[in-house]
C-alpha positions in Angstrom: 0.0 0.0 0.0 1.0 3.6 -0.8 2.6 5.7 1.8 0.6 8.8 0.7 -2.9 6.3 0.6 -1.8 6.0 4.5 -1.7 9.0 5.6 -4.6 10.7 4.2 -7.3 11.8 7.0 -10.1 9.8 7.4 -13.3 11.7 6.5 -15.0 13.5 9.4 -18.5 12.7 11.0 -21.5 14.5 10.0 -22.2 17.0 12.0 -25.8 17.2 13.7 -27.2 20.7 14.5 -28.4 20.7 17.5 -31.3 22.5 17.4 -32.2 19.2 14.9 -31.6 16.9 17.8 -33.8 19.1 20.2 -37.1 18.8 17.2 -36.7 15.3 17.0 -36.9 15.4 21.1 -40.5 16.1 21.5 -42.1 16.7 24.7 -44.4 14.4 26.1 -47.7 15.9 26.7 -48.8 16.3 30.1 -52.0 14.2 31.1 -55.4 15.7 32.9 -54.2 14.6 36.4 -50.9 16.1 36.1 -51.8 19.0 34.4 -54.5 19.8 37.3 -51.1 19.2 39.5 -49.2 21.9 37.9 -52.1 23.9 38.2 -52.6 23.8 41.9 -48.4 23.9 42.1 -48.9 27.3 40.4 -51.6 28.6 42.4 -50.0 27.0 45.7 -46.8 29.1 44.3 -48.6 32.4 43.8 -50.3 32.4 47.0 -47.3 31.7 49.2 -45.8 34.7 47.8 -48.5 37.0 48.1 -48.9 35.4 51.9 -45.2 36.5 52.4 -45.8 40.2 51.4 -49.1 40.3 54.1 -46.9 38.9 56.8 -43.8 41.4 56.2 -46.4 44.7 55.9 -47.7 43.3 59.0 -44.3 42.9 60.6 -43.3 46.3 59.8 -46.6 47.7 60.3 -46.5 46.7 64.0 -42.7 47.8 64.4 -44.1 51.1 64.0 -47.1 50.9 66.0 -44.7 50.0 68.9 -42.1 52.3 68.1 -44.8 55.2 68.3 -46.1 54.4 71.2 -43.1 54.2 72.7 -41.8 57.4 71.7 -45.5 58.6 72.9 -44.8 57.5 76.7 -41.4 59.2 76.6 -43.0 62.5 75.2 -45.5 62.1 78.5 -42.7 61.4 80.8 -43.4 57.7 81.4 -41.1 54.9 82.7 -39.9 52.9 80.0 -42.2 49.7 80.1 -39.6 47.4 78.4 -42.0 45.9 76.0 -39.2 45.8 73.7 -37.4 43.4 76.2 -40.8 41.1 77.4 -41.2 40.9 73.1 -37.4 40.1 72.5 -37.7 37.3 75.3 -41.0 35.9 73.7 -39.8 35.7 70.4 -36.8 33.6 72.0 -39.0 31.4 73.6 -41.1 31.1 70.3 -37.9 29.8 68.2 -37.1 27.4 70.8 -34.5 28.6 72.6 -35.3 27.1 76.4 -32.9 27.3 79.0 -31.0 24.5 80.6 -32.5 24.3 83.4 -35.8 22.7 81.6 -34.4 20.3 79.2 -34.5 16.5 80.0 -31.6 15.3 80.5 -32.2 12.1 78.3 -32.2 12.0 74.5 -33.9 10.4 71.8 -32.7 8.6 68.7 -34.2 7.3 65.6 -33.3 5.0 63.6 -33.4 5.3 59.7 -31.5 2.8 59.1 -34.5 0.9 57.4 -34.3 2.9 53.8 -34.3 -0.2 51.5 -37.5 -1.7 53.3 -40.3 1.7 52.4 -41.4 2.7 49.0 -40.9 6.1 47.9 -44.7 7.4 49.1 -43.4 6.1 52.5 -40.3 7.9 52.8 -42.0 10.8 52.1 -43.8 10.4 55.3 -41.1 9.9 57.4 -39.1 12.8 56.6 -42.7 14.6 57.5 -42.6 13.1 60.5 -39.4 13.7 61.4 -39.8 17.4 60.9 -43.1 16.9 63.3 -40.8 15.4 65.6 -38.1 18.1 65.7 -40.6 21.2 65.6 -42.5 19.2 69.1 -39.6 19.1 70.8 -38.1 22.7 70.1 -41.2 23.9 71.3 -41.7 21.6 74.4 -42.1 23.0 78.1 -39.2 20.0 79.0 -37.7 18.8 76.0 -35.1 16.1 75.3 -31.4 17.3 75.3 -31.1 16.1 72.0 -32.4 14.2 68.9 -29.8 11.6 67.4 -30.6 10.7 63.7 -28.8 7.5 62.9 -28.2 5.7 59.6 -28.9 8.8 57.5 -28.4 7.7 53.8 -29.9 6.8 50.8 -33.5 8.1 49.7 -34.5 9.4 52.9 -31.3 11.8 53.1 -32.0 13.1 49.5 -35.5 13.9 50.4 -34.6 15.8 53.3 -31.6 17.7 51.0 -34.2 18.3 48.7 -37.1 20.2 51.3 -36.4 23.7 52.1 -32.9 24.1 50.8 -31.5 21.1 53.3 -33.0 23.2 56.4 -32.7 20.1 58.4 -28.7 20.6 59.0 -29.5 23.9 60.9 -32.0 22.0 63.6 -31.1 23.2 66.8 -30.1 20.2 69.0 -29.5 17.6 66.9 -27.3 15.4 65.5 -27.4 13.6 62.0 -25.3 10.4 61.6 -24.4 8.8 58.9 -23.6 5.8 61.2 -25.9 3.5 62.7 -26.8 3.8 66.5 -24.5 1.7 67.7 -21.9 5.1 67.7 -23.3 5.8 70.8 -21.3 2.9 72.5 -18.3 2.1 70.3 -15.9 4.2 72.0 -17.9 4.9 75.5 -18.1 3.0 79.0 -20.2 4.3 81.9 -17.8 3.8 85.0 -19.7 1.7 88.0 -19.4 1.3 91.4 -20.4 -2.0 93.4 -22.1 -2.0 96.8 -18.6 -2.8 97.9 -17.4 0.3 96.6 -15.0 -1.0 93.7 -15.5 0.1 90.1 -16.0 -1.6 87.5 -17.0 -1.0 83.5 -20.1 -1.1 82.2 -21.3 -1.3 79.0 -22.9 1.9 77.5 -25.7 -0.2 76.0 -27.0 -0.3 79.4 -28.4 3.1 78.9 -30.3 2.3 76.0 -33.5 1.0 75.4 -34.9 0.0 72.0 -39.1 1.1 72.2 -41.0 -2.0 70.1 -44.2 -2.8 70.5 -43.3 -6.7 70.1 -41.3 -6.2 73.4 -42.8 -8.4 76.0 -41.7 -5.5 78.6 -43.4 -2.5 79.6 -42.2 0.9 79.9 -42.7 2.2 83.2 -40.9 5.8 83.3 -37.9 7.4 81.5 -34.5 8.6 83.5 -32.5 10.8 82.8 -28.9 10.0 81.4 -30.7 6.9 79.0 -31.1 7.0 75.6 -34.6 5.8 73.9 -34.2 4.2 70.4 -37.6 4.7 68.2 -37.8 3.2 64.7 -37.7 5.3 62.3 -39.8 3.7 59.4 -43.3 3.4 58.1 -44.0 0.2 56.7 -48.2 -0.4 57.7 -47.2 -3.2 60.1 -45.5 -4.9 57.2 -42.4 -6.1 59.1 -43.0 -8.3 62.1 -40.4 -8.2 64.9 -37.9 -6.2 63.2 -37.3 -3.8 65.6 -36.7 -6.4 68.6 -34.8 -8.5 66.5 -32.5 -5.3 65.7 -32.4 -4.8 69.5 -31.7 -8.3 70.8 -28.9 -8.5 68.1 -27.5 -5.1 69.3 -27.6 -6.3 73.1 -29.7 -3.7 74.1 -32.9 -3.2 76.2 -36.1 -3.1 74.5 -39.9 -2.2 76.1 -43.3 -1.4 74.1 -45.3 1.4 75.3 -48.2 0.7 77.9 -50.8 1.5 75.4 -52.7 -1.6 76.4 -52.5 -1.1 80.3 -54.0 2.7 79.8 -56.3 2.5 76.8 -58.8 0.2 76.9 -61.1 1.6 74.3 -58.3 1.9 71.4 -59.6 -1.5 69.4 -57.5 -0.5 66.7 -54.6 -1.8 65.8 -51.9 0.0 68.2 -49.9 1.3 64.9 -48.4 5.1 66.0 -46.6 7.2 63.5 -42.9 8.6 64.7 -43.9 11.9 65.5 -46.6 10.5 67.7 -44.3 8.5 69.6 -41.6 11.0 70.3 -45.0 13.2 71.4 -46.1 10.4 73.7 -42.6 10.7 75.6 -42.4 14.6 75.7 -46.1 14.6 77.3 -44.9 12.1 79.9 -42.0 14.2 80.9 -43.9 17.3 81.4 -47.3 15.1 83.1 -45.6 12.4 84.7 -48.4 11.1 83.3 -48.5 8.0 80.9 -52.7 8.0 80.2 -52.8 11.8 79.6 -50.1 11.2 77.5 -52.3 9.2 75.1 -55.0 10.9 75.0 -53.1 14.1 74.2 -51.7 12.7 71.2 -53.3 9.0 69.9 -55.6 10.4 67.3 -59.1 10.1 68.6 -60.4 8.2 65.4 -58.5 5.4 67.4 -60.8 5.6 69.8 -64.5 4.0 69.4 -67.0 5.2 71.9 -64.8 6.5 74.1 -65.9 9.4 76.8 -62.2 10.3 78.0 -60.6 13.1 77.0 -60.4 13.3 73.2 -58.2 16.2 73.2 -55.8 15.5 70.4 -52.8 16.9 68.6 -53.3 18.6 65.0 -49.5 17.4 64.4 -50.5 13.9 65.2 -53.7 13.8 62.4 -51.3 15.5 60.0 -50.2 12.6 58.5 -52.6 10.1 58.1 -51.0 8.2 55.1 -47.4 7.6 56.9 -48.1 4.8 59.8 -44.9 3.6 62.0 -45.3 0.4 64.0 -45.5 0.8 67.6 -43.1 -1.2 68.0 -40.6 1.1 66.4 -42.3 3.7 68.4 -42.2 2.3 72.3 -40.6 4.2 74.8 -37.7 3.3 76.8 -36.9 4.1 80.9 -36.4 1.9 83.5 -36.7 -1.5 82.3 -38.7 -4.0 84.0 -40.6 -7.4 82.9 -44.2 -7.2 82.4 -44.5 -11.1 83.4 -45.1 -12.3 87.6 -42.3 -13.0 89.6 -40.4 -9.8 90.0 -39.2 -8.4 93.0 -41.3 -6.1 94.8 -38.8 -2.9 94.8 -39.5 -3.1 91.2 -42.8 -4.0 90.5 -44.1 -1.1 93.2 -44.1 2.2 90.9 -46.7 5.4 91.8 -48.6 6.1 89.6 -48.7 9.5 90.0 -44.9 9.3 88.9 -44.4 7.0 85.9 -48.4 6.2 85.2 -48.3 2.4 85.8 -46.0 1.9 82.6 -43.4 -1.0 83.6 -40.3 -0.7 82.0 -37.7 -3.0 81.4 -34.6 -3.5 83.8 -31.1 -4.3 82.4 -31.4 -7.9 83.9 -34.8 -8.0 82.7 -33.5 -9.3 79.2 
């Protein structure tokens, strides 16, 4: 073969315009259901905005109401009234800022590690539920010192990056690991002493308790310095067991709520969503109280015929669709078995302090 045959260039590729490639690209229509949804997104849109503007005239509208009248009272000669201060120290207590002295010292973690096991329409509900969580306890009289989230990946992490421009990474007082729970004892041991007065390790599992409703043991009360496990996933009581299997395998201490011992009229199955659970707990740390607990939050559609007080959470009805088995949602204190033969210094609780709810001791397991 030639030399010169060799090296002459190959010939180059036809060039597609673009704007070709886009025409043969056409747009699938939209159908009558989702048009009607960008309708309403675009309405739902407007409105927002037009909300906005109301709230900042009204803002600024009041500003100068009080700054008037202020300057109105100085004019007359009047003490200062320090309204300014009384609304400064409002609006602090309204974004949740609480002082030490009322938090619980106990804190609260959920699981997500469960991602794989919920279709998308479920995952959607947890991350609702999760904000419902977080916005009950930053606005608690006594709320938990913090909110662990464990086992943050997959779905449910890019559904939380996607709402609000990732506004869960500012939540005040929590934490958001990408780890599973099990961080919480890997490099910690809870020094002990014996009744003879020599120390010994513990493990920091001992603080824990898993809440499943499949628990044989009942929670009685929660102490401060534990750490309650809820599970965070809605399945529609698909999964039997999971969360006590989770818990046994971990080593850990597991109780269900004392729905049962409390709430005779709730014939329905005893399925709670997340944000109920963690609801349940904050109500018994401000009560003491585990009945008016549930009947502050359960939804009253739970309840047939009942004549108790049906007073009931709007954040609890919020999300109907999203359902989180009890068992993921069950409390954990004190642990102590629900079954006879315990000894009397722990079966013997007030009620007026714990609201007959047994919980688990360590030994109990």
């Amino acid at each position: 073969m030639d030399l010169a045959q060799t090296l002459q260039p190959s010939p180059e590729p036809a060039v597609v315009d673009a704007s070709e490639r886009q025409e043969d690209i056409q747009p699938q229509p939209l159908s009558k259901k989702g048009q009607k949804k960008a309708a309403k997104a675009a309405r739902m849109a407007e409105l927002k905005l037009e909300r906005r503007v109301r709230e900042r005239e009204a803002k600024k509208r009041k500003r100068k109401e009080r700054a008037e009248a202020e300057k109105e009272r100085k004019a007359a000669g009047e003490e200062d009234t320090g309204e300014v201060e009384v609304d400064t120290r409002a609006k602090r207590r309204k974004l949740g800022k609480i002082s030490p002295q009322n938090v619980f010292n106990a804190q609260v973690v959920i699981d997500l590690g469960f991602d794989d096991m919920m279709i998308e329409k479920e995952i959607v509900s947890l991350t609702s539920q999760l904000a419902y969580a977080y916005s009950a306890n930053r606005y608690a009289p006594k709320p938990f010192s913090a909110i662990i989230f464990s086992s943050l990946n997959a779905r449910t992490k890019a559904r939380l990056d996607g709402m609000n421009d990732a506004s869960y990474r500012r939540w005040a007082g929590t934490k958001w690991w990408e780890e599973g729970y099990e961080r919480l004892w890997a490099e910690k041991n809870i020094s002990d002493t014996t009744e003879e007065g020599s120390a010994q390790d513990v493990p920091a599992q001992a603080s824990v308790v898993y809440l499943t409703a499949d628990s044989e043991h009942e929670l009685m009360e929660l102490s401060e310095g534990e750490t309650y496990i809820i599970g965070g996933i809605c399945d529609h009581n698909r999964y039997k067991n999971l969360c006590l299997n989770k818990a046994k395998a971990s080593g850990i201490r597991h109780a269900r709520l004392p729905i049962g011992r409390y709430i005779a009229s709730l014939t329905t199955r005893k399925v709670l969503t997340v944000n109920q659970v963690f609801e349940i707990l904050l109500k018994w740390v401000e009560s003491r109280d585990w009945e008016q607990a549930f009947w502050s939050v359960i939804p009253k559609r739970k309840f047939q015929g009942s004549g108790a007080n049906d007073e009931v959470d709007s954040k609890s009805n919020a999300d109907d669709v999203s359902v989180e088995d009890e068992k993921t949602l069950a409390p954990m204190p004190k642990v102590q078995d629900s079954k006879p033969g315990l000894s009397e210094s722990h079966s013997q609780h007030p009620k007026e302090e714990a609201d007959p709810s047994e919980s688990v001791s360590p030994s109990a397991q």
